[in-house]
Backbone of each chain as nested JSON, in Angstrom:
{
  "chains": [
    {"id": "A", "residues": [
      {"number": 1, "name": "UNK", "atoms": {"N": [13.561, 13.022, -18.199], "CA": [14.149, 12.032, -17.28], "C": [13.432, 10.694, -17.44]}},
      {"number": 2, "name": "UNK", "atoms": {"N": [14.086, 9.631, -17.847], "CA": [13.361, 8.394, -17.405], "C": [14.082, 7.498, -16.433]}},
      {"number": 3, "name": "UNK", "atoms": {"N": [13.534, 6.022, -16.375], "CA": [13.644, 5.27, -15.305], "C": [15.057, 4.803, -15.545]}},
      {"number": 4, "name": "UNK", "atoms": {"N": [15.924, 4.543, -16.397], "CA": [17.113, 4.081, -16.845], "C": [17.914, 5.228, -16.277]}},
      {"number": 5, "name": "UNK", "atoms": {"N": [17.932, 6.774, -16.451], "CA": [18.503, 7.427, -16.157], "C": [18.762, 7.562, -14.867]}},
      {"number": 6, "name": "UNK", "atoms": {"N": [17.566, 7.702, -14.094], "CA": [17.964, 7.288, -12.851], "C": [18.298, 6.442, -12.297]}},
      {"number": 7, "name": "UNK", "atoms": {"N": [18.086, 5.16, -12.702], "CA": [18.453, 3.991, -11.76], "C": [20.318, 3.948, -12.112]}},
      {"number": 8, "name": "UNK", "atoms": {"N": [20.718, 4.549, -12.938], "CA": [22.404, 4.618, -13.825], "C": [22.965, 5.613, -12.173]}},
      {"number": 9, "name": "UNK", "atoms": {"N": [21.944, 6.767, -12.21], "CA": [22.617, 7.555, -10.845], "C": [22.869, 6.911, -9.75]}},
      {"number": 10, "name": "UNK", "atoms": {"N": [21.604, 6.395, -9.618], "CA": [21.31, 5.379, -8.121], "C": [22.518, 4.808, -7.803]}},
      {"number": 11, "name": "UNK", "atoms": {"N": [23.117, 3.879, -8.644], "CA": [24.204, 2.85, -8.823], "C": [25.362, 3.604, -8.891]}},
      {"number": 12, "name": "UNK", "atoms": {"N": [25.377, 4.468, -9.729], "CA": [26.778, 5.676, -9.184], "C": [26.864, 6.24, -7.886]}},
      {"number": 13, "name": "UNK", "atoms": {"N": [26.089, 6.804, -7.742], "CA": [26.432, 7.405, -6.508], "C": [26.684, 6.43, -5.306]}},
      {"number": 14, "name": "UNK", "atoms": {"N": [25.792, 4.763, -5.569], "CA": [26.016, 4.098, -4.321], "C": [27.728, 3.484, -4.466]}},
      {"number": 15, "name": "UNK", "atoms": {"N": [27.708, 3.37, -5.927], "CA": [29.095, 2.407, -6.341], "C": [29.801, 3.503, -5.564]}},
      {"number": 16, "name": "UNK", "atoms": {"N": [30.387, 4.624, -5.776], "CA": [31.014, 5.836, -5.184], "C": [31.344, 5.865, -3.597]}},
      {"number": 17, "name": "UNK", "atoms": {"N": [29.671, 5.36, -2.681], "CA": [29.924, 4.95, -1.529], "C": [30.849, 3.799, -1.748]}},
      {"number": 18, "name": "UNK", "atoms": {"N": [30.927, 2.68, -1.908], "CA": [31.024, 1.783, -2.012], "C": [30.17, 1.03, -0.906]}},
      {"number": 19, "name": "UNK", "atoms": {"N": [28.785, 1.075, -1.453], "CA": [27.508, 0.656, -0.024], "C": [27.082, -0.913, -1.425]}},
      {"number": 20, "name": "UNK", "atoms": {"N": [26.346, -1.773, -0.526], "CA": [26.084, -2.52, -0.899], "C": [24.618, -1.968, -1.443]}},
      {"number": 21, "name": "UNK", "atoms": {"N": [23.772, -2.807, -2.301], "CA": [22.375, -2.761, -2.498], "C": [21.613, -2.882, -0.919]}},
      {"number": 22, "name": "UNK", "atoms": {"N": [22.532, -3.937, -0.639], "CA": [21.518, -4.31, 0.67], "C": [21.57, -3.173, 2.073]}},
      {"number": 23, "name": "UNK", "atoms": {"N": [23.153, -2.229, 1.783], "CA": [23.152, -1.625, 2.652], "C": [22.71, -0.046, 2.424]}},
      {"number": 24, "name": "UNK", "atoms": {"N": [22.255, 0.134, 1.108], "CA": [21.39, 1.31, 0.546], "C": [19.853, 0.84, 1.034]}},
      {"number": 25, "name": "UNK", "atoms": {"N": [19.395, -0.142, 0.597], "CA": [18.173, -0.477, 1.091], "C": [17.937, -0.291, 2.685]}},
      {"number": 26, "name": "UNK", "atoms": {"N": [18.745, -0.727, 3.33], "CA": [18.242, -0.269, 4.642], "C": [18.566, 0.744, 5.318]}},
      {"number": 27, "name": "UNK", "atoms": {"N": [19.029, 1.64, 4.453], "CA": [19.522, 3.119, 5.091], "C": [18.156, 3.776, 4.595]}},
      {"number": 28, "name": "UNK", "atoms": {"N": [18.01, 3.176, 3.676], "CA": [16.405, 4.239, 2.396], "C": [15.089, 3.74, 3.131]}},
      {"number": 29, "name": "UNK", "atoms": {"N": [15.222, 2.48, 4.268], "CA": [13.911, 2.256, 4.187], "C": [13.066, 1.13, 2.941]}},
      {"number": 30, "name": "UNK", "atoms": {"N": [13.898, 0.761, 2.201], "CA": [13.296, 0.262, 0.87], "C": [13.425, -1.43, 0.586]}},
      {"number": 31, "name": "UNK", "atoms": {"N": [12.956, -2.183, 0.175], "CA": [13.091, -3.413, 0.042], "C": [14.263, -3.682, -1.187]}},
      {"number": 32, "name": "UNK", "atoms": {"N": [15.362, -4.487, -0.146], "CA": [16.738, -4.914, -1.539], "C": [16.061, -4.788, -3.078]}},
      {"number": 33, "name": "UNK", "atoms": {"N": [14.748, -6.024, -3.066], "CA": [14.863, -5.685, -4.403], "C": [14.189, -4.848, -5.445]}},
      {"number": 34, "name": "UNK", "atoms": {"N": [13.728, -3.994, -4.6], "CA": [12.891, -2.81, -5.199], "C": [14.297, -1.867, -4.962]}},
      {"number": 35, "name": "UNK", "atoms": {"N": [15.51, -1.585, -4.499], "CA": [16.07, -0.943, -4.762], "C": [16.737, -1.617, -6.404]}},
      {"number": 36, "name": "UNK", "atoms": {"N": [17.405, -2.69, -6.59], "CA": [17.724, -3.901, -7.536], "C": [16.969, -3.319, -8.825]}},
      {"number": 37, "name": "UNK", "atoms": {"N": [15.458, -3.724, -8.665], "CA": [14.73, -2.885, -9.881], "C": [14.93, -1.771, -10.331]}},
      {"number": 38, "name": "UNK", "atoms": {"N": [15.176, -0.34, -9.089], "CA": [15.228, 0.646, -9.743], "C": [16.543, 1.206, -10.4]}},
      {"number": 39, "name": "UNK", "atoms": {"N": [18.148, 0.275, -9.972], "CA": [18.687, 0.448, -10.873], "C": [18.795, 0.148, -12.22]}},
      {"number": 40, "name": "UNK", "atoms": {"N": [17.693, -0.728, -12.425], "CA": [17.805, -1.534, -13.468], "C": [16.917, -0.683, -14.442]}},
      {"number": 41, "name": "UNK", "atoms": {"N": [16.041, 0.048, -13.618], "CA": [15.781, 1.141, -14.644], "C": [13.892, 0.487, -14.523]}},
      {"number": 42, "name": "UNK", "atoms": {"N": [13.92, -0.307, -14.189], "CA": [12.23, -1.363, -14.11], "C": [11.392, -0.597, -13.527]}},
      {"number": 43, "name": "UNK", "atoms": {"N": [11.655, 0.449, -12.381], "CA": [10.546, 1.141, -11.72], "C": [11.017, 2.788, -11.642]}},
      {"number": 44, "name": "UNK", "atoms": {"N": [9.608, 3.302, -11.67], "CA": [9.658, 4.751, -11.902], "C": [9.441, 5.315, -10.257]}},
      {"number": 45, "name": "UNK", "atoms": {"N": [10.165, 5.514, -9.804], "CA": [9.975, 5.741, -8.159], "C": [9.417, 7.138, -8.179]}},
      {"number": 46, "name": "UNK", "atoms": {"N": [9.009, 6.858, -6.701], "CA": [7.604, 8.697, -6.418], "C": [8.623, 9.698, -5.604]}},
      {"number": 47, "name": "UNK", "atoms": {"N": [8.328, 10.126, -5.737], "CA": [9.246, 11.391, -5.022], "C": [9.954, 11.43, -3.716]}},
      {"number": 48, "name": "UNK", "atoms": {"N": [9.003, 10.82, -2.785], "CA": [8.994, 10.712, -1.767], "C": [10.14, 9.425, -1.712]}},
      {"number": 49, "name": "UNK", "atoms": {"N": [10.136, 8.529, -2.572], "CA": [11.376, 7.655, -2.405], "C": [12.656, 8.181, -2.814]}},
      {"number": 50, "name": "UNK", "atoms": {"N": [12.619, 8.787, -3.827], "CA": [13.667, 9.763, -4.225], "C": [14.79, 10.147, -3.172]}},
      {"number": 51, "name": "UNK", "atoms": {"N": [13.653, 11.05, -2.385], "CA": [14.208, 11.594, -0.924], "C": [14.727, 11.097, -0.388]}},
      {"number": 52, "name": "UNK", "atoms": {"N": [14.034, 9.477, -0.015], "CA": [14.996, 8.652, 1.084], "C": [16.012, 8.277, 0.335]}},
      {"number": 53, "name": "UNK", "atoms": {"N": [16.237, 7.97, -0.729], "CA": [17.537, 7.486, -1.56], "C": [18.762, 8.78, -1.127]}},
      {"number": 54, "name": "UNK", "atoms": {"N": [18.076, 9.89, -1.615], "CA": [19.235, 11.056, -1.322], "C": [19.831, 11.303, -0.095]}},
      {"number": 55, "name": "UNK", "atoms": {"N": [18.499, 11.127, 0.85], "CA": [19.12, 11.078, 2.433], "C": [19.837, 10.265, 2.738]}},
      {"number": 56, "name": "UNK", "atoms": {"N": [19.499, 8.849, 2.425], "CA": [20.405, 7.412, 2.383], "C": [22.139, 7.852, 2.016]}},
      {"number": 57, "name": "UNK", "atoms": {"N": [22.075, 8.762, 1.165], "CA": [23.239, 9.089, 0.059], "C": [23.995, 10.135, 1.228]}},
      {"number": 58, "name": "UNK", "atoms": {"N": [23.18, 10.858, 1.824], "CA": [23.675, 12.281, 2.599], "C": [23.922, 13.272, 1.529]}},
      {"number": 59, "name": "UNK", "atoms": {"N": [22.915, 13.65, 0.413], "CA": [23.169, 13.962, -0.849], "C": [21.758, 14.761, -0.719]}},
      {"number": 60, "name": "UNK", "atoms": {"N": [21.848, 15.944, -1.774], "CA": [20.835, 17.075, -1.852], "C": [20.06, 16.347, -2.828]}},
      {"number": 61, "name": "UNK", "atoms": {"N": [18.7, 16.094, -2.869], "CA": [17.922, 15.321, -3.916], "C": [17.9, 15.999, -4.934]}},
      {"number": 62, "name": "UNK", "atoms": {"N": [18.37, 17.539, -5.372], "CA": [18.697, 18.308, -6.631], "C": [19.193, 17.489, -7.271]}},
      {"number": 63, "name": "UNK", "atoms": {"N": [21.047, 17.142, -6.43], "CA": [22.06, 16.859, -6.973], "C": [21.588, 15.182, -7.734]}},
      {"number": 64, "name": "UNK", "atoms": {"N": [20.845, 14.204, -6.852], "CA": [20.967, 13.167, -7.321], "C": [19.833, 13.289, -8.533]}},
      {"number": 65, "name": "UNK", "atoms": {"N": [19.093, 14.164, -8.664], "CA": [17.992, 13.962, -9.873], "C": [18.925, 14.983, -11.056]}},
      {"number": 66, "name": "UNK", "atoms": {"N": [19.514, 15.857, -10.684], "CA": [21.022, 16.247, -11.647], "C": [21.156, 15.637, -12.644]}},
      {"number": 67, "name": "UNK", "atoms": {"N": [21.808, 14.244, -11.772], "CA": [22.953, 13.14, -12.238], "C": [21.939, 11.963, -13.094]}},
      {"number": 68, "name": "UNK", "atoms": {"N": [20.58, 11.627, -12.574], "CA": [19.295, 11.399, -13.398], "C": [19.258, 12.089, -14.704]}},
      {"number": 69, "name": "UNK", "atoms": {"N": [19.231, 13.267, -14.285], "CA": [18.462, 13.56, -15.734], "C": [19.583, 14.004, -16.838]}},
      {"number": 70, "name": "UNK", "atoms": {"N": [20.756, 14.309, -16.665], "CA": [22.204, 13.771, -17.391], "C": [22.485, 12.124, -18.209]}},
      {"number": 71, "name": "UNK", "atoms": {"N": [22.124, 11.409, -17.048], "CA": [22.04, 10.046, -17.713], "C": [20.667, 9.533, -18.181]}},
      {"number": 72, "name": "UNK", "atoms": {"N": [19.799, 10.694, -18.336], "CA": [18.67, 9.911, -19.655], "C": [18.501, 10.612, -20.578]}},
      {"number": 73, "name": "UNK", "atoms": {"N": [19.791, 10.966, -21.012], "CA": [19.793, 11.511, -22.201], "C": [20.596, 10.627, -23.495]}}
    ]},
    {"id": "B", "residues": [
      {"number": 1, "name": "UNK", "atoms": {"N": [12.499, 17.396, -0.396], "CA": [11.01, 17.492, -0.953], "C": [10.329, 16.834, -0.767]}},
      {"number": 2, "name": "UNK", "atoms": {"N": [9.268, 17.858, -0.405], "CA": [7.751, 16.698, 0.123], "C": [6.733, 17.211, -0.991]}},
      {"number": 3, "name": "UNK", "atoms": {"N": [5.869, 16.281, -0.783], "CA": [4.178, 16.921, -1.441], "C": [3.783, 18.064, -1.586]}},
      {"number": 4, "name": "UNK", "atoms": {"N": [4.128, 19.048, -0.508], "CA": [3.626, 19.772, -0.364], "C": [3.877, 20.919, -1.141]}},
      {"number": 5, "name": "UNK", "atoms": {"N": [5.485, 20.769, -0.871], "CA": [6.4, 22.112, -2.196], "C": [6.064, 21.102, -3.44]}},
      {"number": 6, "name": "UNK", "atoms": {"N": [5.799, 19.929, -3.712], "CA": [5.931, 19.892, -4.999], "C": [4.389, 20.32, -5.748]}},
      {"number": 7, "name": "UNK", "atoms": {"N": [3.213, 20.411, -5.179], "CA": [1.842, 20.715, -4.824], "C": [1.96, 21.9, -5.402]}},
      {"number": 8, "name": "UNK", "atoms": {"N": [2.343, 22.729, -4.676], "CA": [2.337, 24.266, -4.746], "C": [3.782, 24.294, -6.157]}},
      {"number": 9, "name": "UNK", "atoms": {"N": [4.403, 23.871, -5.892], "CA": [5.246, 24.298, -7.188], "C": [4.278, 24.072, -8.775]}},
      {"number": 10, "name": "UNK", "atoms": {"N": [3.425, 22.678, -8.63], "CA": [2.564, 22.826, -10.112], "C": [1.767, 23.771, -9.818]}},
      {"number": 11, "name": "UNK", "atoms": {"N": [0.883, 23.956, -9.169], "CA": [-0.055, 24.591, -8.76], "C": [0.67, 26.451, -9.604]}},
      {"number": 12, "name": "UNK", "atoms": {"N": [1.734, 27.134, -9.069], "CA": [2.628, 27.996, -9.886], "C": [2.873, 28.227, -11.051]}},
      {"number": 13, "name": "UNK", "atoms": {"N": [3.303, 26.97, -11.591], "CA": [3.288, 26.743, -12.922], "C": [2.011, 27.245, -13.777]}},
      {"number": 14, "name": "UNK", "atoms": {"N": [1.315, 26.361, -12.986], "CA": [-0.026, 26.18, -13.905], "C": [-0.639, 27.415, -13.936]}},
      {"number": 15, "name": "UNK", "atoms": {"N": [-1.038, 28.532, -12.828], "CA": [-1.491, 29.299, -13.19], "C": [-0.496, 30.792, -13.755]}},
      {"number": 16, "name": "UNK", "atoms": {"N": [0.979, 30.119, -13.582], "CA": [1.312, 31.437, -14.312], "C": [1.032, 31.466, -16.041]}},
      {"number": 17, "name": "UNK", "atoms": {"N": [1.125, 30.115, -16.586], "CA": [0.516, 29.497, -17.524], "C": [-1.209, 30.344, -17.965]}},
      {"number": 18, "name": "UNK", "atoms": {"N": [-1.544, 30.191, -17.064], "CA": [-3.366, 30.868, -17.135], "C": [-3.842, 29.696, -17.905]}},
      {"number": 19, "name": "UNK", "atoms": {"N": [-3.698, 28.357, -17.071], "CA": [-4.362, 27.155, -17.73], "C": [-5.19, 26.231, -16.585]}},
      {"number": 20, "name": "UNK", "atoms": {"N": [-6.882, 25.872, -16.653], "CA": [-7.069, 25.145, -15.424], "C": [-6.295, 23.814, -14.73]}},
      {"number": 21, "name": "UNK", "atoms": {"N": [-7.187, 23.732, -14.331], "CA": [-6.376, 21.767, -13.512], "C": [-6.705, 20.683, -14.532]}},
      {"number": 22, "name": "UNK", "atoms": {"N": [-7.944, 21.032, -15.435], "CA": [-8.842, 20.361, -16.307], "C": [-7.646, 20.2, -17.676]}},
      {"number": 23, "name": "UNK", "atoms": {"N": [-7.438, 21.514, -17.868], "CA": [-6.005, 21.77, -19.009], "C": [-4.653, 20.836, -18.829]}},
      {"number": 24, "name": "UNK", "atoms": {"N": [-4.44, 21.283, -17.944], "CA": [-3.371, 20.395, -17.571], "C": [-2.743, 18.913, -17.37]}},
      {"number": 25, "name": "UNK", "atoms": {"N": [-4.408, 18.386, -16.766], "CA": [-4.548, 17.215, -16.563], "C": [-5.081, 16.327, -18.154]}},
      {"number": 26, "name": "UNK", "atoms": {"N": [-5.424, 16.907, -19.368], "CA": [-5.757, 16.66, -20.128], "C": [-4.42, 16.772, -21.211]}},
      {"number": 27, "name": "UNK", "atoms": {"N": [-3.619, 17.984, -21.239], "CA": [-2.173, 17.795, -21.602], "C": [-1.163, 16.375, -20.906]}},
      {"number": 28, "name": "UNK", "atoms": {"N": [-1.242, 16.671, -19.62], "CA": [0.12, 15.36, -19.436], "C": [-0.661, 14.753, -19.169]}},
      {"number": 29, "name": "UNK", "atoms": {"N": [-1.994, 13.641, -19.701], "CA": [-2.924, 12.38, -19.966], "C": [-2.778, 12.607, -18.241]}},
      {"number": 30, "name": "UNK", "atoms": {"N": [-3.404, 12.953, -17.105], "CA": [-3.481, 12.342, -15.914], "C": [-5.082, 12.791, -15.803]}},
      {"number": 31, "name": "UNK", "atoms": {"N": [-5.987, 11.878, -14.6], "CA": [-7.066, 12.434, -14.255], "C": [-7.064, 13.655, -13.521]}},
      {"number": 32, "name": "UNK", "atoms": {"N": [-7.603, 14.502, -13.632], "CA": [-7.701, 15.702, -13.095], "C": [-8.324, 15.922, -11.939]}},
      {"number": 33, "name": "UNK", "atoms": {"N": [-8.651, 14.373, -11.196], "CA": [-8.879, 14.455, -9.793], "C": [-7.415, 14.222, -9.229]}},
      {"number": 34, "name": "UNK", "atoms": {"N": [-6.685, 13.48, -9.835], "CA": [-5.626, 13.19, -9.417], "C": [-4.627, 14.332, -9.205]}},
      {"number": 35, "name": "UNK", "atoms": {"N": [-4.74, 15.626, -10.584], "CA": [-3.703, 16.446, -10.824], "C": [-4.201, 17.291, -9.346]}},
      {"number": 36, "name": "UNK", "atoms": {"N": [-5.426, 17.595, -9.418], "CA": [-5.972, 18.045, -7.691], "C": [-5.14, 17.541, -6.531]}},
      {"number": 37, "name": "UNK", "atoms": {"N": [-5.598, 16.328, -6.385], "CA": [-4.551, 15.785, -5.341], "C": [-3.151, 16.3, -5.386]}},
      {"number": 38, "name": "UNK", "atoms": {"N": [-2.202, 15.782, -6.398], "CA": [-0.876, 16.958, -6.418], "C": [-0.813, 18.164, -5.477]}},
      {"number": 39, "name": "UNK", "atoms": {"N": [-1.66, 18.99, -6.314], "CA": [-1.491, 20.449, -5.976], "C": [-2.327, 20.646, -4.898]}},
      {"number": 40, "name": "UNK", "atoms": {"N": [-2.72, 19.648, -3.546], "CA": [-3.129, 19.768, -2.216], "C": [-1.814, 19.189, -1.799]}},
      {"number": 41, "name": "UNK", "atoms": {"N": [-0.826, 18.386, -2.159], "CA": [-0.118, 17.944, -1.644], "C": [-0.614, 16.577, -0.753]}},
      {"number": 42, "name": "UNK", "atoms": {"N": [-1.307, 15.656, -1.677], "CA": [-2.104, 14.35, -0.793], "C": [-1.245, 13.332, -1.679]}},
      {"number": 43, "name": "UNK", "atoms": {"N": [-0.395, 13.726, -2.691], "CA": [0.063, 12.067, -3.455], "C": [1.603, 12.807, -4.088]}},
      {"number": 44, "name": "UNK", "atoms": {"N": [2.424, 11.615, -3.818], "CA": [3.825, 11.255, -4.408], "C": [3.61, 11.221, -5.378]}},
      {"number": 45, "name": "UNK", "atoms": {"N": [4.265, 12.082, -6.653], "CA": [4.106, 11.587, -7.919], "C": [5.735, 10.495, -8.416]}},
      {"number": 46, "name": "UNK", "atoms": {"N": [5.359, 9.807, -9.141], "CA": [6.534, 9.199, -10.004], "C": [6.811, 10.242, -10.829]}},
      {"number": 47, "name": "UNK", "atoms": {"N": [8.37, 9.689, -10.827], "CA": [9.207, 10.849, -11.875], "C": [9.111, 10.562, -13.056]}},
      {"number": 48, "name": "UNK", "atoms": {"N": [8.004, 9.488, -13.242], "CA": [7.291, 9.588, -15.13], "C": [6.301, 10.659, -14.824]}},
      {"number": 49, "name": "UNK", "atoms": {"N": [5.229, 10.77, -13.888], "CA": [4.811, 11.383, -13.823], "C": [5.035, 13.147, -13.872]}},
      {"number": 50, "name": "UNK", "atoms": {"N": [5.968, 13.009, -13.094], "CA": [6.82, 14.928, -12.957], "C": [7.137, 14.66, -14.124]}},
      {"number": 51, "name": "UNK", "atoms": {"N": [7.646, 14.254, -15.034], "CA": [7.981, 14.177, -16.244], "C": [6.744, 14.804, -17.151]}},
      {"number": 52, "name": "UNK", "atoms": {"N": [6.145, 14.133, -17.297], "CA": [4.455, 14.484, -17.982], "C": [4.188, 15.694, -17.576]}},
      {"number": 53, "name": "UNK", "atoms": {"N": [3.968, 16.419, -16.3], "CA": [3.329, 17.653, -15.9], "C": [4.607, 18.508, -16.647]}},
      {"number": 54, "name": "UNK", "atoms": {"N": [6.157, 18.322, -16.403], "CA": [6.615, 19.241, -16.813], "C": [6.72, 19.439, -18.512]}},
      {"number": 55, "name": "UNK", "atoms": {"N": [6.681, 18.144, -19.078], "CA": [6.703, 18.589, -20.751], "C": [4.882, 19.287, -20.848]}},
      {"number": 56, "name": "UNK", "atoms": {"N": [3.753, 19.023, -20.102], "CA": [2.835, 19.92, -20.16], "C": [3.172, 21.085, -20.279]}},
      {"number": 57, "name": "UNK", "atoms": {"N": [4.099, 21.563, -19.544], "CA": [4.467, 23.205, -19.101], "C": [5.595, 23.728, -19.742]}},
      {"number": 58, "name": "UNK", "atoms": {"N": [5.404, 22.571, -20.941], "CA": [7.12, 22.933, -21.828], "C": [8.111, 23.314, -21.259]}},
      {"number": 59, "name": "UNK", "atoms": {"N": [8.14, 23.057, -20.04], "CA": [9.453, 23.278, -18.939], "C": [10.695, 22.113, -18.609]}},
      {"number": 60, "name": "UNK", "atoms": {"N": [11.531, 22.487, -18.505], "CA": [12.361, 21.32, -18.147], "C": [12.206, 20.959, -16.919]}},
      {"number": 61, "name": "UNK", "atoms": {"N": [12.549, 19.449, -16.702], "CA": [12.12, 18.688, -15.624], "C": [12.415, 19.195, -14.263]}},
      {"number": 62, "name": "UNK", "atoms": {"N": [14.087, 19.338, -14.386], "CA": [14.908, 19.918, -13.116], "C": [13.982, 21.692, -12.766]}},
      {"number": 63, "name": "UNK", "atoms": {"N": [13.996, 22.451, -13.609], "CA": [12.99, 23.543, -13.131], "C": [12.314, 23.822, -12.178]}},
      {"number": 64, "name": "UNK", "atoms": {"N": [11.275, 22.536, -12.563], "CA": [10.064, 22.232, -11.995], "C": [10.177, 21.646, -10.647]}},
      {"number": 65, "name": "UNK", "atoms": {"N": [11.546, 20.861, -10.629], "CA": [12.147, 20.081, -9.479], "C": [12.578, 21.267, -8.507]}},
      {"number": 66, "name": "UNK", "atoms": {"N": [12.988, 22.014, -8.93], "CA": [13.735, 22.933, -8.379], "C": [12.808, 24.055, -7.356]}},
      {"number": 67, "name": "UNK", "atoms": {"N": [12.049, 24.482, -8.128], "CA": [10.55, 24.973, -7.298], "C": [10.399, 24.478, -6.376]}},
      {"number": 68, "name": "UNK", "atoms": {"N": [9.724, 23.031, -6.749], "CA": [9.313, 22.097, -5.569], "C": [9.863, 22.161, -4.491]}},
      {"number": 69, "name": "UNK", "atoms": {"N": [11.457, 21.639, -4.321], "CA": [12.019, 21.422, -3.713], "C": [12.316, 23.044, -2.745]}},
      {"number": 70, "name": "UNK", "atoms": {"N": [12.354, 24.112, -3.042], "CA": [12.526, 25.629, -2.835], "C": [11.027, 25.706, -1.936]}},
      {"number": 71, "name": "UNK", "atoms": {"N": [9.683, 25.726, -2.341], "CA": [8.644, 25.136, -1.82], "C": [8.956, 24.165, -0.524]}},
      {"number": 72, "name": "UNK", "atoms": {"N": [9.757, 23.221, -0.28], "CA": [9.953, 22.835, 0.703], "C": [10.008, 23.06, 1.616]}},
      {"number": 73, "name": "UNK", "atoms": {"N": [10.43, 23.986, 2.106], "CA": [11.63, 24.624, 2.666], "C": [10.454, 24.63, 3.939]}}
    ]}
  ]
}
């Protein structure tokens, strides 16, 4: 899995909501542009952010590291 | 998933392996005070990081994720 792969999920699954960056960021807890970076693939997020992304999502953090590690291949 | 299942999920690994903390931490390049911390469940790893412990354990990433997260519970 790398950082591209996930940040490709991140952006799917939010595009899917149809949630803004800004309105993923404040569901996750996370600063707009540290969410911004991690689709971009720029930051390797800790686990624990992971989580809030998936909760943000209402999504099993399996499923969204799934869809991660599919798209870093 | 928290620290804690993901802690105990390397912590599993590693000794079904029959390899120390010293081994491990010397395979996926981390300090081995640090790989400690992990497996007390005191630090978030980045998913470069879970990355590293799991090609240590020649395991696939999701696996290892999967534990963890089961560990949660």
């Amino acid at each position: 899995m790398n950082e591209r792969g996930f940040g490709q999920a991140v952006k799917e699954f939010r595009e899917r909501l149809k949630i803004s960056q800004e309105e993923l960021s404040f569901r996750a807890g996370l600063h707009r542009t540290y969410v911004s970076q991690l689709e971009r693939g720029l930051k390797s997020p800790s686990l624990r952010t992971v989580q809030q992304i998936a909760d943000a999502f209402h999504v099993d953090i399996l499923k969204l590291l799934q869809r991660a590690e599919r798209r870093s291949k």
